[in-house]
NUGULUM-501897 format. One line per 10 residues: their letters; for each residue x, z, y of C-alpha. Coordinates in nm, 4 decimals. Each point is the difference from the previous one (the first is absolute). Layout:
# residues N
a> X/Z/Y | ...
# end
This chain:
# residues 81
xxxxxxxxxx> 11.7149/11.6468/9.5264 | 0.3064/-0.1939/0.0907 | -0.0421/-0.4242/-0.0297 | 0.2466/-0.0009/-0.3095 | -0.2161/0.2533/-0.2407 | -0.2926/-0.1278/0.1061 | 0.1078/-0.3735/-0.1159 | 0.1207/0.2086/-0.3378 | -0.3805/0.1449/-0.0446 | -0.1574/-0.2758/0.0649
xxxxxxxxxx> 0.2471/-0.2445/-0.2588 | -0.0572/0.2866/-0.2610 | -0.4121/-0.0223/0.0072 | 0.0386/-0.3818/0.0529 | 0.2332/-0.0106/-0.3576 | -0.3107/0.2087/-0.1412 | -0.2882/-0.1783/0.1874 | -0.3133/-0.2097/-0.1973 | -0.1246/-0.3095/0.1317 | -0.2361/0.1830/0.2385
xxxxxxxxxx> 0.2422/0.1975/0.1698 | 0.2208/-0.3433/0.0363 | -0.3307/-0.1178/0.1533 | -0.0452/0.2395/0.3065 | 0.3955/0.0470/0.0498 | 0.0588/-0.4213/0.0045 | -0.3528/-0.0145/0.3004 | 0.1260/0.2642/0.2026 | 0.3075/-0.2111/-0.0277 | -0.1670/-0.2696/0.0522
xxxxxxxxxx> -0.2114/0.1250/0.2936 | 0.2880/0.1643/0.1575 | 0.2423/-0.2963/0.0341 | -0.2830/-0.2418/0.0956 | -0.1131/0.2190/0.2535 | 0.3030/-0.0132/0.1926 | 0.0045/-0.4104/-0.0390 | -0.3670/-0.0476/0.1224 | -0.0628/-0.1690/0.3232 | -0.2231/0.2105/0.2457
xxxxxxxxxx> 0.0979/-0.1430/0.3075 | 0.1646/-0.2960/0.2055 | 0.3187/-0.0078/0.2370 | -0.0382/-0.2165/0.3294 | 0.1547/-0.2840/-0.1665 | -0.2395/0.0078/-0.2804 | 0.2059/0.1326/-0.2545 | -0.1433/0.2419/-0.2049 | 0.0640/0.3667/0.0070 | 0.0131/0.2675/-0.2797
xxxxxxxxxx> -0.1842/0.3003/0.0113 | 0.3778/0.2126/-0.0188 | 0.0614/-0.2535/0.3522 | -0.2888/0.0673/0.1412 | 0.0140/0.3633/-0.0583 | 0.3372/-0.0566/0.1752 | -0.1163/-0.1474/0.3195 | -0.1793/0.2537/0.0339 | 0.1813/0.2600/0.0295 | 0.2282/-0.2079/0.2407
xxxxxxxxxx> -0.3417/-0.0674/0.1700 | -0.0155/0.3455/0.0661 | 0.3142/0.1392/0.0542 | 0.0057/-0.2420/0.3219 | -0.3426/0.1602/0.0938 | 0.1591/0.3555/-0.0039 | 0.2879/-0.1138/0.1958 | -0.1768/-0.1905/0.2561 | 0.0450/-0.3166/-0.1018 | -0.2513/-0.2191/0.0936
xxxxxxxxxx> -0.1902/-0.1551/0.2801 | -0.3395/0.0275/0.1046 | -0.2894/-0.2786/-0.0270 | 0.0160/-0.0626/0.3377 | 0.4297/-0.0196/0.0068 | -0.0806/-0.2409/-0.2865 | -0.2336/-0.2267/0.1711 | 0.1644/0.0000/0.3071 | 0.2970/-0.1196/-0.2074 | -0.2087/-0.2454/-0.1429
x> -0.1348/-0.1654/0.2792
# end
């Protein structure tokens, strides 16, 4: 079902909806949009990070692991010292 009908189906039972069905649509809503605003993690800096950003260094995370993109522990604490 294309994006445009499916907005059309949904407006239609929404026009015909009780207070019930306005209940559960409005917290899934709800849940949805705050879901993607929740903190669930920390940059470096401190800042915090969204659960859609830190889904998103993740897959960075590993994209540079499939390439090869990294150093080992011991590269890392040689650097270090």
């Amino acid at each position: 079902m294309q994006t445009l009908e499916l907005k059309k189906r949904i407006q239609a039972y929404l026009a015909d909806a009780d207070d019930r069905v306005l209940k559960i649509v409005n917290s899934v809503f709800e849940n949805y949009y705050n879901e993607e605003k929740e903190v669930v993690a920390f940059y470096p800096d401190g800042s915090p990070m969204t659960k859609k950003q830190y889904k998103a260094a993740l897959d960075i995370a590993e994209e540079q692991i499939l390439k090869g993109d990294f150093i080992s522990v011991e590269e890392f604490e040689r650097e270090e010292s």
